[in-house]
C-alpha positions in Angstrom: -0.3 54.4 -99.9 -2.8 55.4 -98.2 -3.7 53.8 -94.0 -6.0 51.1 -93.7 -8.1 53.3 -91.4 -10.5 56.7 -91.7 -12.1 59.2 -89.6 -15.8 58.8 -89.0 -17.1 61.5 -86.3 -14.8 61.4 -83.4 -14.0 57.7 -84.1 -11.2 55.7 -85.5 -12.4 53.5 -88.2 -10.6 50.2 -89.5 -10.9 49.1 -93.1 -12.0 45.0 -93.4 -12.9 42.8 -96.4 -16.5 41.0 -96.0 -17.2 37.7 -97.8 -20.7 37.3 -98.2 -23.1 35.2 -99.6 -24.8 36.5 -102.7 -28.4 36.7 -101.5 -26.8 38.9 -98.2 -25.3 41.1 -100.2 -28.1 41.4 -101.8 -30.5 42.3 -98.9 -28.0 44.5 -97.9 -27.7 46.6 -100.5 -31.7 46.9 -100.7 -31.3 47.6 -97.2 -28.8 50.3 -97.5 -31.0 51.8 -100.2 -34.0 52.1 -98.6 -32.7 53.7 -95.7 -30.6 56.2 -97.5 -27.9 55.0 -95.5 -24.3 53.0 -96.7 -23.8 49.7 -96.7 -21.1 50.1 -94.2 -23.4 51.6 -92.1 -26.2 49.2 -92.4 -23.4 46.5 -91.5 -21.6 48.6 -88.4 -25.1 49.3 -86.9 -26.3 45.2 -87.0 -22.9 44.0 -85.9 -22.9 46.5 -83.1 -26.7 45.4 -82.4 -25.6 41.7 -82.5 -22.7 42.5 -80.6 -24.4 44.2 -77.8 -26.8 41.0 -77.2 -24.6 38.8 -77.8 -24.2 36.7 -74.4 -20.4 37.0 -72.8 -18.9 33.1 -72.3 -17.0 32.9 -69.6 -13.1 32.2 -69.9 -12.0 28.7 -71.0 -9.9 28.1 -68.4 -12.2 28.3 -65.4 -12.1 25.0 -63.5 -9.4 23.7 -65.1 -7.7 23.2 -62.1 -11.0 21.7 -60.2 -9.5 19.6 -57.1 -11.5 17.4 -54.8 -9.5 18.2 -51.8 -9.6 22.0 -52.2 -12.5 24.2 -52.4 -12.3 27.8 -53.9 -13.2 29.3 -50.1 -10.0 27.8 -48.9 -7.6 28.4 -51.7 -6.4 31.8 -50.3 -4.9 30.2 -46.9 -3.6 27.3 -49.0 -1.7 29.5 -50.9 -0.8 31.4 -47.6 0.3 27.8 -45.8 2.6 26.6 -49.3 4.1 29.9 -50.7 5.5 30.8 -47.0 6.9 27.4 -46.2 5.0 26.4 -43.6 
């Protein structure tokens, strides 16, 4: 059996299954023929391309914890004042 992964240059490369729509696929492969280039790497280069601009959320859990009494500048001598006791 052979692993779900191949060389490509100096990178590691994983094997995944796409689903697409018939009319992508479609564009796709006219794409990939065009250019001379696989459909593999007609996918790798948009995803990267979409990937790069894609805009980074910030983490979920961010204000979670928002309290009225406490603001973020004092959080750190909080912590100081209940973790030591005093």
């Amino acid at each position: 059996m052979r692993a779900p992964y191949v060389m490509y240059g100096a990178s590691l490369m994983e094997k995944t299954t796409l689903y697409l729509p018939r009319t992508l696929q479609v564009r796709l492969r006219e794409s990939a023929r065009r250019t001379g280039r696989s459909q593999a790497d007609v996918v790798r280069s948009a995803l990267d391309r979409y990937l790069d601009e894609a805009p980074v959320g910030r983490p979920g859990f961010i204000g979670m914890g928002s309290d009225a009494e406490l603001a973020a500048r004092d959080s750190e001598a909080w912590l100081e004042r209940e973790w030591s006791g005093g």
